[in-house]
Structure formats: structure tokens, C-alpha cells
C-alpha positions as CSV (number, residue, x, y, z in Angstrom):
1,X,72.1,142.1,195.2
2,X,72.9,144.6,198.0
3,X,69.8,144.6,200.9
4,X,68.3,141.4,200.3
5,X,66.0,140.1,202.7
6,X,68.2,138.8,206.0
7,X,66.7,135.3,206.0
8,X,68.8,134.0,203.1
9,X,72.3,134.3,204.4
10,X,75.2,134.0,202.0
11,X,75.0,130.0,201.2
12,X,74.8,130.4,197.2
13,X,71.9,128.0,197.4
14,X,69.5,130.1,199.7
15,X,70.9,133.2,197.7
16,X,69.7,131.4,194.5
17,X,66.7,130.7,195.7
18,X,65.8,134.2,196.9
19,X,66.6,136.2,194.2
20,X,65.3,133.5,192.1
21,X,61.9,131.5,193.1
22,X,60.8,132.8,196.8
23,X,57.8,134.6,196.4
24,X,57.5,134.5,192.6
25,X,53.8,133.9,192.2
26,X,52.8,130.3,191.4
27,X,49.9,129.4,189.1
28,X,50.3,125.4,188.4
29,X,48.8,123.1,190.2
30,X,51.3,120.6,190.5
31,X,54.2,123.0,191.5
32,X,51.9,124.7,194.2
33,X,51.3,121.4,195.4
34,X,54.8,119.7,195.2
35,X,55.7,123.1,197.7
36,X,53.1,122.6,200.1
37,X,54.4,119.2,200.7
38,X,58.3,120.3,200.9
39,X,57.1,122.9,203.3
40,X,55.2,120.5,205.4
41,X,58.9,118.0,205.1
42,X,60.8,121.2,206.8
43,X,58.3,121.2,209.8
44,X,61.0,121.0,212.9
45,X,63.9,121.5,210.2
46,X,65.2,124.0,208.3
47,X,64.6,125.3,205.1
48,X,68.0,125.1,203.9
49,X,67.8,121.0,204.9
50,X,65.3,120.8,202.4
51,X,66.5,122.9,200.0
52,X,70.1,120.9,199.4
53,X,67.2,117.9,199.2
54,X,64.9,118.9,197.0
55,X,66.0,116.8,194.1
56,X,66.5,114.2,195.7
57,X,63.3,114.5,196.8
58,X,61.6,115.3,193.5
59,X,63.6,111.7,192.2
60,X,62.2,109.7,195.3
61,X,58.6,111.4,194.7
62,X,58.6,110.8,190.8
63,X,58.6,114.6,190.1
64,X,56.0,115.2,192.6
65,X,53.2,113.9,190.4
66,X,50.4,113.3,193.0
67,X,48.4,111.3,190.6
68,X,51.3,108.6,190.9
69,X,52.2,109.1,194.7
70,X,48.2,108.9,195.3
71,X,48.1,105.2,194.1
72,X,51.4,104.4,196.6
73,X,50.7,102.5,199.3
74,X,52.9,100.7,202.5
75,X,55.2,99.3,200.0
76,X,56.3,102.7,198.8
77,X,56.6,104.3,202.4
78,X,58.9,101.3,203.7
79,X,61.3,102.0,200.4
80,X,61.1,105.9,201.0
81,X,62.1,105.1,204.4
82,X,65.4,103.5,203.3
83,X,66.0,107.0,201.1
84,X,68.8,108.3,203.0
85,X,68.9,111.7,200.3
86,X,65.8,112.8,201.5
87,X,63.8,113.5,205.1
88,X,62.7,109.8,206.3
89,X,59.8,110.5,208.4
90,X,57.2,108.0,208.0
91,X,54.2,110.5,209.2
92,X,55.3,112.8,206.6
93,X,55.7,110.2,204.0
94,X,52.1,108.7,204.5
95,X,50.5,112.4,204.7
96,X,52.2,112.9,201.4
97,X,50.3,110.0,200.0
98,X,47.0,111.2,201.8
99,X,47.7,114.7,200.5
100,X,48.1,113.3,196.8
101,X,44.8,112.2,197.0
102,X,43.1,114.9,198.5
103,X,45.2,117.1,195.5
104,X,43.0,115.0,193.4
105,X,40.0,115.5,194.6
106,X,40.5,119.2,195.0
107,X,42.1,119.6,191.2
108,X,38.8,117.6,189.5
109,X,36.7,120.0,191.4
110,X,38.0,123.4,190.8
111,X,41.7,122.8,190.2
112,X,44.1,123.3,193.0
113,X,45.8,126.3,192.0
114,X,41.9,128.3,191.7
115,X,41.3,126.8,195.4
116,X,43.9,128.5,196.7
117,X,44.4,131.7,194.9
118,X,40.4,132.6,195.8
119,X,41.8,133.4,199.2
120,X,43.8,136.2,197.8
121,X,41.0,137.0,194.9
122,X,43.2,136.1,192.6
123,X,46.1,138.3,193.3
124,X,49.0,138.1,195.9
125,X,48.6,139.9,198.6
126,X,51.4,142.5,198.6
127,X,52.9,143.8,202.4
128,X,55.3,146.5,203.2
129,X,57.6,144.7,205.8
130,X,60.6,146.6,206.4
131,X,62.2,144.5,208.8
132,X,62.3,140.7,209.7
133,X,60.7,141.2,213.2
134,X,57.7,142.6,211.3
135,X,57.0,139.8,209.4
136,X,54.4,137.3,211.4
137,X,55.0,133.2,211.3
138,X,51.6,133.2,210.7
139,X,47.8,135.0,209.9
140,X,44.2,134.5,210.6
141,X,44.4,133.6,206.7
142,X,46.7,131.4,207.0
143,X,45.0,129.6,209.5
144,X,41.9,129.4,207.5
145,X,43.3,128.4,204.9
146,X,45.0,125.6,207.0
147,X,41.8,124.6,208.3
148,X,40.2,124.3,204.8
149,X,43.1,122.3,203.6
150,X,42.9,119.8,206.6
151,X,38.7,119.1,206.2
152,X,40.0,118.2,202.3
153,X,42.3,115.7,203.7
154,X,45.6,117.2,204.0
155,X,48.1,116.9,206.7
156,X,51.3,118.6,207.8
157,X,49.7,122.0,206.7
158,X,49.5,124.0,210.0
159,X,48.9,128.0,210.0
160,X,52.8,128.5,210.4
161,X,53.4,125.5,207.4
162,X,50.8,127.6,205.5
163,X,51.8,131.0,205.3
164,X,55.5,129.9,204.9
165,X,54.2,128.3,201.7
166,X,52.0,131.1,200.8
167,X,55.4,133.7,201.2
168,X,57.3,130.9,198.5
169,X,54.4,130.7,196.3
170,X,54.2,134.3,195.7
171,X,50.7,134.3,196.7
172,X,52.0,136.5,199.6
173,X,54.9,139.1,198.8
174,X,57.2,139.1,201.9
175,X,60.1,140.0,200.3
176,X,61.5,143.6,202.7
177,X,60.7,146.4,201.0
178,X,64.7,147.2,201.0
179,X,65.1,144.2,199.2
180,X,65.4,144.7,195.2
181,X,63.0,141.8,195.0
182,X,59.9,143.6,196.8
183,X,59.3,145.4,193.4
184,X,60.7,142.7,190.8
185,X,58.0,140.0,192.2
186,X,55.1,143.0,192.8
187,X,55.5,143.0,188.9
188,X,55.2,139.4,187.8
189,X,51.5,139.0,189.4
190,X,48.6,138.6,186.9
């Protein structure tokens, strides 16, 4: 794919997941929330780190189900901590406990995945970046809906953490309009 977006690079892991997941929009629950926690991992890292972890991350997490990791406690932070194939940084692990639990609550009141998609009514918000200097690290939205997210409980989910997530979730379309992808993912919203 000739003209994809810079950010990528040429690793055939980044490349995959460009052309692939980034900015495909995101309607479950339990996905949107396993990728709000990853993004909140990569805070001081970079996304690539992640990336290469990811399954071991999903294995050490038990597939991201937050209605396991919310009943965890100091027991399951100390083993996590010994879990050399993923990031072992105990504020992250603990706010991925806390963040289970405020998932909960969110998901029995409206569902997760409506809570966050009624910032975009619905819809992802589609922009016409042409070059990687256009494209902000973060929004007035984003930082709203950062805000929202940390009175419900959550932590490791800063403006810059937010709209990052919000670009991979599709509720944002980032992708350049060079890149093929602009159009392909402007399609697959509801």
C-alpha cells in the first residue's frame, strides 16, 4: 500500500496493524475497553513496545475480561509484576484493576461502548489531515472526554492517552487523506 500514513514505518507488525485495525471503528465494549488500557500501558513508551506485547498482555490480563481483572486484588499485581512479557509498572497494573471496575459500573448503566460513542453522536468523526504535522496529540474533546472518564474512576487516561485511543478505535478517522485507508475506514462506520 503505496502512501500510507508516515507513523507506521516498515516493521511488518506496525504495517499490519495500519492497514488492518487502526482506526477501524470499534463498537464492543470489551475491545474498546481492553484498548484504552493498552493505550494508557504505552504512556512514556512506544506503541510498537506494546504492540510486540499485546498477547502477552491479553494472556496475563485473561483476555482483557474486566469483570475478572475487577475482582483482582494485591495478589494479582505482585504476580503481574514478575510478568517479564508484558510492561511491569505497578501504577498501571493497579489502575487497570480500578479501571475494570469503573468499566463495570459504566457498562450496567448505559454500556461502555454507548458512553463513549455519544461524544461523536454515534459516528466517527471523520478529518482531512494531509500531513503528520497536522494531526494534534490531543483536542478539547479529548480532554473532556478524559475528564469524564477520570470522575468514573479511571486512570492513565489523559487528553493525549485519549485521543490516541479514539484515532485506534475508529471513533476518530486520522488516517492522511493520501493514505488508501482514509476512504476504506470512512466506509466501515455505521
Amino acid at each position: 500500500m503505496n502512501d500510507r500514513c508516515g507513523w507506521c514505518g516498515t516493521e511488518e507488525i506496525y504495517v499490519d496493524y495500519h492497514d488492518t485495525e487502526w482506526g477501524v471503528p470499534e463498537y464492543d465494549s470489551r475491545a474498546l475497553w481492553e484498548k484504552l488500557i493498552l493505550d494508557g500501558f504505552q504512556a512514556g513508551l512506544s506503541w510498537i513496545t506494546i504492540l510486540k506485547k499485546r498477547d502477552a498482555f491479553r494472556d496475563a490480563f485473561e483476555g482483557f475480561d474486566p469483570n475478572i481483572i475487577a475482582g483482582w486484588g494485591d495478589t494479582d499485581v505482585e504476580r503481574l509484576l514478575q510478568n517479564t512479557g508484558i510492561v511491569r509498572h505497578r501504577g498501571k497494573i493497579e489502575a487497570t484493576i480500578g479501571n475494570a471496575r469503573a468499566w463495570q459500573k459504566i457498562e450496567q448503566r448505559e454500556g461502555f461502548d454507548t458512553f463513549l460513542w455519544k461524544y461523536f453522536d454515534g459516528k466517527p468523526l471523520q478529518n482531512d489531515f494531509r500531513s503528520l504535522s497536522d494531526v494534534p496529540g490531543f483536542t478539547p474533546l479529548s480532554t473532556q472526554i478524559s475528564k469524564d472518564l477520570k470522575k468514573e474512576g479511571f486512570k492513565f487516561c489523559g487528553p493525549t492517552i485519549v485521543y490516541a485511543f479514539a484515532q485506534a478505535c475508529g471513533l476518530i478517522n486520522d488516517h492522511l487523506v493520501t493514505c488508501p485507508r482514509h476512504d476504506e475506514v470512512k466506509k466501515l462506520a455505521r
